[in-house]
C-alpha positions in Angstrom: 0.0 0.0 0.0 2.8 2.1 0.0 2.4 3.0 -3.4 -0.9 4.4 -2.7 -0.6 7.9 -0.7 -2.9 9.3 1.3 -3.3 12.6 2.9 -5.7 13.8 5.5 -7.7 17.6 5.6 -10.7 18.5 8.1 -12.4 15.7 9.3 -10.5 12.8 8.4 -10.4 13.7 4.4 -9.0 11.8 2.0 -8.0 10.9 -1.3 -5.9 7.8 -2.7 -4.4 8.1 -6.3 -6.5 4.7 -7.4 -10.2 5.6 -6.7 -9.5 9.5 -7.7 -12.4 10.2 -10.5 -9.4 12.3 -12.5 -9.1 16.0 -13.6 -8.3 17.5 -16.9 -8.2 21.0 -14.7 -4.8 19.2 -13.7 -6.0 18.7 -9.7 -5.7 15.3 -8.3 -7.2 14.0 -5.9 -4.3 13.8 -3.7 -3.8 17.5 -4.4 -7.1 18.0 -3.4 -6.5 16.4 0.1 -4.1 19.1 0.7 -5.9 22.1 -0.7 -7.7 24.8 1.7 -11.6 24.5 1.7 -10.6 28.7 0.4 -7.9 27.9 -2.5 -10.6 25.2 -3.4 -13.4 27.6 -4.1 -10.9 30.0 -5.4 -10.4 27.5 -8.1 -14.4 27.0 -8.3 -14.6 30.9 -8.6 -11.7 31.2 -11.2 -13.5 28.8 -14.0 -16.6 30.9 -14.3 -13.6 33.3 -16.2 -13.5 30.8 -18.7 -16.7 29.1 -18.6 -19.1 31.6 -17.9 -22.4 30.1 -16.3 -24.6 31.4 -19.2 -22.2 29.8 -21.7 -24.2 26.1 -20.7 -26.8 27.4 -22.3 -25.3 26.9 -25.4 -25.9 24.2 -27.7 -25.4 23.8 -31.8 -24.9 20.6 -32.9 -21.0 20.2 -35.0 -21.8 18.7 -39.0 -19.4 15.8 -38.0 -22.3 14.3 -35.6 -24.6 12.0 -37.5 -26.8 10.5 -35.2 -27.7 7.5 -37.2 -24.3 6.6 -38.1 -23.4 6.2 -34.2 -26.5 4.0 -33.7 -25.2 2.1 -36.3 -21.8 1.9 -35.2 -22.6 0.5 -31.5 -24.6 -2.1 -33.2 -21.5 -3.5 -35.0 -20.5 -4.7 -31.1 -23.4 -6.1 -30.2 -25.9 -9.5 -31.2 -26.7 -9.0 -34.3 -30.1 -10.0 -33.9 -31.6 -8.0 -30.8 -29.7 -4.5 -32.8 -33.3 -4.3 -34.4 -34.9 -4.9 -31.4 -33.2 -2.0 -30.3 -34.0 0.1 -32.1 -37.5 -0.6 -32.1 -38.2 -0.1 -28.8 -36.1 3.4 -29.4 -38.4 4.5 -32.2 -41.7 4.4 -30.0 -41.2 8.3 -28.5 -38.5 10.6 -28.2 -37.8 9.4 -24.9 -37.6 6.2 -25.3 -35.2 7.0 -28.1 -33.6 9.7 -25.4 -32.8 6.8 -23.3 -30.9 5.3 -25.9 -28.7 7.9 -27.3 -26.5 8.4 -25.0 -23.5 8.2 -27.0 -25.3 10.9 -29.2 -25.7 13.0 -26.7 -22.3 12.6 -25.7 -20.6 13.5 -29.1 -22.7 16.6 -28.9 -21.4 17.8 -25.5 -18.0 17.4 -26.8 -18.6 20.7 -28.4 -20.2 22.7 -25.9 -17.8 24.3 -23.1 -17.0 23.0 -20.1 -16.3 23.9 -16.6 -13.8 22.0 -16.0 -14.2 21.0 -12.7 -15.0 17.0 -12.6 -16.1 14.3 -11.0 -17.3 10.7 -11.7 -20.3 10.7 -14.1 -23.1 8.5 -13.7 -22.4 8.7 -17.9 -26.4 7.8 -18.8 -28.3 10.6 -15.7 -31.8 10.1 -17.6 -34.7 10.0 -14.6 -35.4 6.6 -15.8 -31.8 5.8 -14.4 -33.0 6.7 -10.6 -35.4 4.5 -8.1 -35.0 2.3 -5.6 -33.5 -0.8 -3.8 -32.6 -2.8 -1.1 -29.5 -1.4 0.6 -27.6 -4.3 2.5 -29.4 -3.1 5.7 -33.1 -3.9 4.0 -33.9 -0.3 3.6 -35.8 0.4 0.5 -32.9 3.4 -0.9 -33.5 6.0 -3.9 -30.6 6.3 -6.1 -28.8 6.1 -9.3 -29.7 2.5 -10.5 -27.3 2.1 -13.7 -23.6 2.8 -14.3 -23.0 1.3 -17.5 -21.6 4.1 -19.0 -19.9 5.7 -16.0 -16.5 7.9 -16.5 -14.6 10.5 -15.2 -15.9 13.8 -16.7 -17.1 17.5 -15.8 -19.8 17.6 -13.6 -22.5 19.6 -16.0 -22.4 17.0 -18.4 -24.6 14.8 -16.2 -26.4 17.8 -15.0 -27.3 18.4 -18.3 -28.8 15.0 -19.7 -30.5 14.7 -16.4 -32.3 18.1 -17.3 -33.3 17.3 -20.5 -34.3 13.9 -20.0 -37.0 15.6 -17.8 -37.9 18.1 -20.7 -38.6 15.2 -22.9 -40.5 13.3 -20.9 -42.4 16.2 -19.7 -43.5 16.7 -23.8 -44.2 13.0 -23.9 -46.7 13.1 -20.7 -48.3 15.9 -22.5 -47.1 18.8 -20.5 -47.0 22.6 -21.3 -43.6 24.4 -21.8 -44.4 26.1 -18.5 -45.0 23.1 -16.7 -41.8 21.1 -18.1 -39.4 24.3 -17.5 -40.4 24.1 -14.1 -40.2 20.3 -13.2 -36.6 21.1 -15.1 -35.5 23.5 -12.7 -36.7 21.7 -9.7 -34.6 19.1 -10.9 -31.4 21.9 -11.4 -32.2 23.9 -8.4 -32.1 20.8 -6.1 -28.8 19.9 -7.0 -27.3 23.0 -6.9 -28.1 23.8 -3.6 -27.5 20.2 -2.8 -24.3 20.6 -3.7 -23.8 23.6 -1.8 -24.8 22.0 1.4 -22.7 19.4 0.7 -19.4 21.7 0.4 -20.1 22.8 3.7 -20.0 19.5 5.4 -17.2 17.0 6.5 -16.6 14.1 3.5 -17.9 11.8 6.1 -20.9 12.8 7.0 -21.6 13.4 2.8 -20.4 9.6 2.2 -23.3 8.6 5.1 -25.6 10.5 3.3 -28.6 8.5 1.4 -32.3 9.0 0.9 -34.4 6.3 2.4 -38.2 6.3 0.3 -40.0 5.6 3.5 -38.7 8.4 5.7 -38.6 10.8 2.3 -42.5 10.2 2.2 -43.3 10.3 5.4 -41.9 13.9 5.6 -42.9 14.8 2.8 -46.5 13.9 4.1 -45.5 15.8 6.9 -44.5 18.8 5.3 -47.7 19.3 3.7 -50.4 21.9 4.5 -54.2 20.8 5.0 -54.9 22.0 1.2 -51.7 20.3 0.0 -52.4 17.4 1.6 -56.4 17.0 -0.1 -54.8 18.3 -3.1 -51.4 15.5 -3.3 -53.7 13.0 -1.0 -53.4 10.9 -4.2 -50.0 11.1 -5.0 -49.1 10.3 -1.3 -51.3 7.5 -2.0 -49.4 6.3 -4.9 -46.3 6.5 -3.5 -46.8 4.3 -0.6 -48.6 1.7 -2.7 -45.5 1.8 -4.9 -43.6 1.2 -1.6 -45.3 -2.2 -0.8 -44.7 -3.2 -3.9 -41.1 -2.4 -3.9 -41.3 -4.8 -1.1 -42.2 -7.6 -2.9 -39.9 -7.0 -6.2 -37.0 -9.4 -4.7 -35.2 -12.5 -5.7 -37.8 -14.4 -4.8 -40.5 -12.6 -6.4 -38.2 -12.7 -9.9 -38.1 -16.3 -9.2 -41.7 -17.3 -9.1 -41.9 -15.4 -12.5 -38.8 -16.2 -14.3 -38.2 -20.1 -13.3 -40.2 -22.9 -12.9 -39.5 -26.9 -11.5 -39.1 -29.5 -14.1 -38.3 -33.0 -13.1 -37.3 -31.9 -9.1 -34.8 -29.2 -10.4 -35.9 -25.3 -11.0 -35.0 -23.8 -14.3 -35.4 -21.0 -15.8 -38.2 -20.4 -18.0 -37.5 -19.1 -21.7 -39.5 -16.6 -23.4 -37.4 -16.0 -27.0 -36.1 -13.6 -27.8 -36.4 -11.6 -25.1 -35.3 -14.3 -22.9 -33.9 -17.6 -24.3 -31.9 -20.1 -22.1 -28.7 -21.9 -22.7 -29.3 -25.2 -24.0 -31.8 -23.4 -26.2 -29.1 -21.9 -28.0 -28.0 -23.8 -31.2 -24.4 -24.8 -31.7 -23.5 -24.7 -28.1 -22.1 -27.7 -25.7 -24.8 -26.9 -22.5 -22.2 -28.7 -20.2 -19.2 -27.7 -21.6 -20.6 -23.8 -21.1 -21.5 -24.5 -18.0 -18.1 -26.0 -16.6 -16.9 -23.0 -18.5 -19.4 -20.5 -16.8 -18.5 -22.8 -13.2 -14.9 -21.3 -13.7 -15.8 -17.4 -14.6 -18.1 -17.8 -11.9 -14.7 -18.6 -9.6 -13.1 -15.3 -11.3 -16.0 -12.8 -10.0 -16.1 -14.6 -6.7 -12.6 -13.4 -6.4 -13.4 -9.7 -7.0 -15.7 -9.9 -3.9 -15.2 -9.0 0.0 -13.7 -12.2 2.0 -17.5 -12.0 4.2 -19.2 -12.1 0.9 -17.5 -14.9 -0.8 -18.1 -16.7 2.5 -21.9 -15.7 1.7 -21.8 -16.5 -2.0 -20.2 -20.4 -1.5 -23.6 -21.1 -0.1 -24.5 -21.3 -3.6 -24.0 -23.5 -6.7 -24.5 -22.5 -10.0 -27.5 -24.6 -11.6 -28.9 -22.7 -14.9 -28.2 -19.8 -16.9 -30.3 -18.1 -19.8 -30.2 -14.9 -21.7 -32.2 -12.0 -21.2 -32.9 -9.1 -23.4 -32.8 -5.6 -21.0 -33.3 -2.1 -21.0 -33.2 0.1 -23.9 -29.8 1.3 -24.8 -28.4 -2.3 -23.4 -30.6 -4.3 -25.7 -27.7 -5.9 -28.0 -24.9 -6.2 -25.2 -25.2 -9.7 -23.7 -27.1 -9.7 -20.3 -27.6 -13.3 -18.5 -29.2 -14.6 -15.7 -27.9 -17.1 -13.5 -29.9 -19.4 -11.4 -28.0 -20.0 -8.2 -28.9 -22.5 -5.5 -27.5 -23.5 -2.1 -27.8 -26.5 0.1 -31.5 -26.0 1.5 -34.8 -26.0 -0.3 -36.0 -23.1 -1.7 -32.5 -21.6 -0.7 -31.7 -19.4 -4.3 -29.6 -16.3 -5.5 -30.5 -15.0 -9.2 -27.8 -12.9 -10.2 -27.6 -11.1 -13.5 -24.3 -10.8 -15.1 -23.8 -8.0 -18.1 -21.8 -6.9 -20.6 -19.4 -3.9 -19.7 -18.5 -2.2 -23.5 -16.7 0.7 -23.6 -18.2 4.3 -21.8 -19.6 6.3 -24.0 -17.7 8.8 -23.1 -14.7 7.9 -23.0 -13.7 9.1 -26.5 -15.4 12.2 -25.5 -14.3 13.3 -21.7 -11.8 16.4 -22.4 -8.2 14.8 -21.7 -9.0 12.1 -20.4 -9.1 8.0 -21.2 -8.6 4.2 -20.7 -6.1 5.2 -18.3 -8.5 6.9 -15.9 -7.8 5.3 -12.7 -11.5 4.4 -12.1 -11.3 3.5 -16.0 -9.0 0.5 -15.8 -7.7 -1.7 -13.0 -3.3 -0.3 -12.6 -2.3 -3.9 -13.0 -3.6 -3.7 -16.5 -1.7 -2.7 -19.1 -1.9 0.6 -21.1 -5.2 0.6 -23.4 -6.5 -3.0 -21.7 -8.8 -1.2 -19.4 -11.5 -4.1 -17.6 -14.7 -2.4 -18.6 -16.4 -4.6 -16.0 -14.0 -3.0 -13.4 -14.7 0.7 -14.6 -18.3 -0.2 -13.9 -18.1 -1.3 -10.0 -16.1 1.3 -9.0 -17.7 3.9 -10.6 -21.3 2.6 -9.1 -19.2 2.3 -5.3 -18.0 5.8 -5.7 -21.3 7.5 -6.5 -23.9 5.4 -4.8 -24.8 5.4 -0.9 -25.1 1.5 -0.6 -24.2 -0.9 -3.3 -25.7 -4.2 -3.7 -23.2 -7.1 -1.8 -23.1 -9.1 -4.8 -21.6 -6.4 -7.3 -18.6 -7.7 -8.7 -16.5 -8.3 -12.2 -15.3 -11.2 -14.8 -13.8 -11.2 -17.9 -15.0 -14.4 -20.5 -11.9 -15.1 -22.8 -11.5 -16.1 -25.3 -14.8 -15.6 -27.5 -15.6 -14.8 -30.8 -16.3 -11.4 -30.4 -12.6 -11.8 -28.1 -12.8 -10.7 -24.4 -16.3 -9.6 -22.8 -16.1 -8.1 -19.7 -18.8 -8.4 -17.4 -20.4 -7.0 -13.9 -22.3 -9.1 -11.9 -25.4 -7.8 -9.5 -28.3 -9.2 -8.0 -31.5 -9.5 -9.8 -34.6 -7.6 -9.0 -33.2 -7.1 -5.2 -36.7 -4.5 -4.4 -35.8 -3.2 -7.0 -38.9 -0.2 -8.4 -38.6 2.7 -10.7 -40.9 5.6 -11.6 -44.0 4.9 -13.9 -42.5 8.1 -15.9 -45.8 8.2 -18.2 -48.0 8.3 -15.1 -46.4 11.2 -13.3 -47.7 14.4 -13.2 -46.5 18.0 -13.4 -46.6 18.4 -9.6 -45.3 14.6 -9.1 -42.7 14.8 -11.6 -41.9 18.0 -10.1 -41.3 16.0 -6.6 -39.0 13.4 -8.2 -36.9 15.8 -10.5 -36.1 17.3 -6.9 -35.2 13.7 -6.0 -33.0 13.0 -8.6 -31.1 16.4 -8.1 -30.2 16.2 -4.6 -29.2 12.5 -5.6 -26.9 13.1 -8.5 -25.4 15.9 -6.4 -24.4 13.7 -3.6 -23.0 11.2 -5.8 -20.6 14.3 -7.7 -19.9 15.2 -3.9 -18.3 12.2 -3.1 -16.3 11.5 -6.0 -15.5 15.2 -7.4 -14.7 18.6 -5.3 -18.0 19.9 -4.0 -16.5 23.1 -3.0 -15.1 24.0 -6.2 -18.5 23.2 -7.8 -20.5 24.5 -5.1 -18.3 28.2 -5.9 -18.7 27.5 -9.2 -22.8 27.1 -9.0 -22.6 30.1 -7.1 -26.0 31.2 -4.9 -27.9 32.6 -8.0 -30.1 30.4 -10.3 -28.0 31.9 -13.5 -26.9 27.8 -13.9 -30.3 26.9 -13.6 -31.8 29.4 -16.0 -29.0 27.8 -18.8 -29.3 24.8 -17.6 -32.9 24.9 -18.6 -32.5 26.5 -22.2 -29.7 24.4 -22.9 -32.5 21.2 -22.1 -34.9 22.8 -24.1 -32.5 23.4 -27.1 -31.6 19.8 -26.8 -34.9 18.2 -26.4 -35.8 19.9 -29.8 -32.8 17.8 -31.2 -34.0 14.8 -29.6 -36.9 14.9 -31.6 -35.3 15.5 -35.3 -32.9 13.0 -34.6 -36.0 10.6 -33.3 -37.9 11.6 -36.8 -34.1 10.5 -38.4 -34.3 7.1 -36.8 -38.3 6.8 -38.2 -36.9 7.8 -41.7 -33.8 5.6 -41.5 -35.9 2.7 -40.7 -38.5 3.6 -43.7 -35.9 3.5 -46.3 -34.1 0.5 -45.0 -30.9 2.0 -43.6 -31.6 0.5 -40.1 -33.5 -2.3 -39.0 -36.1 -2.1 -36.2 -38.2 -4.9 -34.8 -41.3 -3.7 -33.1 -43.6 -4.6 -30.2 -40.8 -6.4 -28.4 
């Protein structure tokens, strides 16, 4: 560990050279351990000379960004026959298309300035990317549910898509302008003065910091007035019901509807192509993949705590299958495997998918595959373990990760190495029914998903030079909020480009699915 330095400011701060999320402003995070809370903000202060705040408002797309053509380049890297499936599911709304172009929108915000002030990016901050969870302790947490993407970066880049995902959605649920701009700047408002808060407290007591759903709607409850309460009586309603559920979303729920007992042994139950199971696949040896898959299975096990691989050799792999996931993922190869240990009824479903490359990492300014939370420092130059980048970008940003989470690398393969992260399946897992909210709902939950991005910047980035930046005005949110409005507008030509692409044949799309 002596190669790893460590240095201590107020309150027990610190900073080691391998989980440090990276700065092209030229701080590290070992600098940063040793920099006055004042020369910090200084610095936060001193980038508004080159980036004003009203220059995020800015947005004009470069001629060398073809929207299509990047669809049609992340296809090439994944199965070729869930691409069209892909893009069907893209094509019905802008937001659903929204959710999966974020490579699209991260060649556009190449060209727009940048504060320079970073932290690690969530990569993919949509508001379908928030909701809740089981922490380890069996509290039901809200927070950022997908890190796929994930990369060192500045901060307003994930500000930004965050906004805008909540300007398109508001057009999709029918909203006014009014009434998106201002679910928009609930969303921008709450994490800047999160943030804020944030610099002002000890890194400690911001790394304890989470948002537990229960106690977040039982004050919220609180809060209200008598006329609030008759007027969000429903909404409250909602929520809690939302809660029970949440409750009932675990492994055990996933497998009652994903398996089924055949012969004495539970399998898993395919449903092509969405889900299709091993030894339905033609031109594969079942038990060979298996032994092979016994063996990986040894590799992640090894990327675990000691008191969780005690935990996980409870279990036995018994079946595996493959399931089709998410928008923007659908192509990548996502499994489930059926675990099960020595008593009845004793199972584990973990789900095991495909880490590609970040999005933005041919994008970040001055930065790449040899980000330390990019790659692994035993790895050599350029062989970063995208599986890796992954886990340690979702333990930096998130208040409790799931005990399971863990890496792999298969090798060799066709395709040649797939990295992999592994997580439990369906662990209380609930998300927003984004179709179903309404201005004053979505208005709660973009304040949700602010103070939550904002406390995942604050423990990986420098909250005071961002909270100097931000500054006590709302000039940030005001361009915050054009620049989401400029870009939703793009959203929908380039979603009109993907119908058009698809009508004259340039790009597949299989529907319904």
């Amino acid at each position: 560990m002596a190669d790893t330095p460590t240095t201590t400011t107020r309150a027990g701060e610190q900073a080691t050279r391998d989980e440090r999320p990276g700065s092209s402003a030229g701080v590290a995070a070992t600098t940063l351990g040793r920099m006055s809370d004042r020369d910090r903000a200084a610095r936060g202060k001193a980038a508004r000379a080159t980036t004003p705040l009203a220059a995020h408002a800015e947005f004009r797309r470069s001629d060398e960004v073809d929207p299509i053509a990047l669809l049609l380049g992340q296809a090439e890297m994944r199965v070729p026959e869930l691409v069209p499936i892909r893009h069907g599911r893209m094509l019905v709304s802008p937001f659903t298309f929204y959710r999966g172009a974020a490579l699209v929108m991260a060649a556009d915000l190449a060209d727009t300035s940048t504060s320079g002030l970073e932290t690690q990016l969530c990569g993919d901050a949509h508001l379908s990317n928030f909701g809740g969870y089981a922490s380890p302790e069996r509290r039901l947490v809200f927070d950022i549910n997908d890190f796929d993407e994930t990369f060192p970066g500045p901060f307003e880049w994930d500000v930004k898509r965050l906004a805008a995902s909540f300007v398109v959605a508001g057009r999709d649920n029918g909203f006014t302008a009014k009434q998106s701009r201002t679910v928009t700047m609930a969303a921008v408002e709450s994490y800047r003065t999160a943030i804020r808060t944030f610099a002002t407290q000890p890194i400690l007591t911001v790394w304890y910091a989470h948002l537990e759903i229960e106690d977040a709607i039982a004050r919220f409850a609180a809060s209200l007035t008598d006329r609030e309460r008759k007027e969000r009586k429903a909404a409250v309603k909602d929520a809690r019901k939302a809660l029970a559920k949440a409750h009932t979303r675990d492994s055990l729920q996933a497998l009652d509807k994903l398996t089924t007992v055949i012969d004495g042994q539970r399998r898993i139950v395919g449903a092509p192509p969405l889900i299709t199971r091993l030894d339905d696949m033609t031109g594969l040896d079942t038990d060979d993949v298996l032994q092979r898959l016994t063996t990986l299975i040894a590799d992640y096990r090894d990327t675990l705590t000691a008191d969780r691989r005690r935990l996980f050799d409870h279990f036995e792999l018994v079946d595996v299958a493959h399931k089709v996931v998410g928008v923007g993922s659908v192509g990548t190869r996502a499994w489930v495997l059926l675990l099960q240990g020595g008593v009845e009824g004793e199972v584990l479903l973990l789900q095991a998918k495909q880490a590609q490359r970040s999005v933005l990492a041919d994008f970040v300014p001055d930065l790449g595959a040899a980000s330390p939370a990019a790659m692994d420092p035993a790895d050599p130059p350029g062989h970063a373990h995208e599986g890796r980048r992954v886990v340690i970008g979702q333990r930096l940003m998130q208040a409790s990760s799931d005990i399971f989470l863990g890496w792999l690398r298969a090798t060799p393969t066709r395709q040649g190495e797939q990295d992999y992260y592994l997580r439990q399946l369906r662990d209380w897992k609930v998300s927003a029914e984004i179709e179903q909210l309404t201005p004053s709902s979505m208005e709660t939950y973009a304040r949700l998903c602010g103070w939550t991005l904002a406390r995942a910047h604050a423990r990986a980035g420098d909250r005071v030079a961002i909270a100097a930046y931000l500054g006590k005005s709302d000039r940030f949110d005001q361009a915050i909020g054009d620049f989401a409005e400029t870009y939703a507008d793009q959203n929908e030509r380039d979603h009109a480009a993907l119908a058009t692409a698809v009508d004259s044949g340039r790009v597949q799309a299989q529907s319904g699915l």
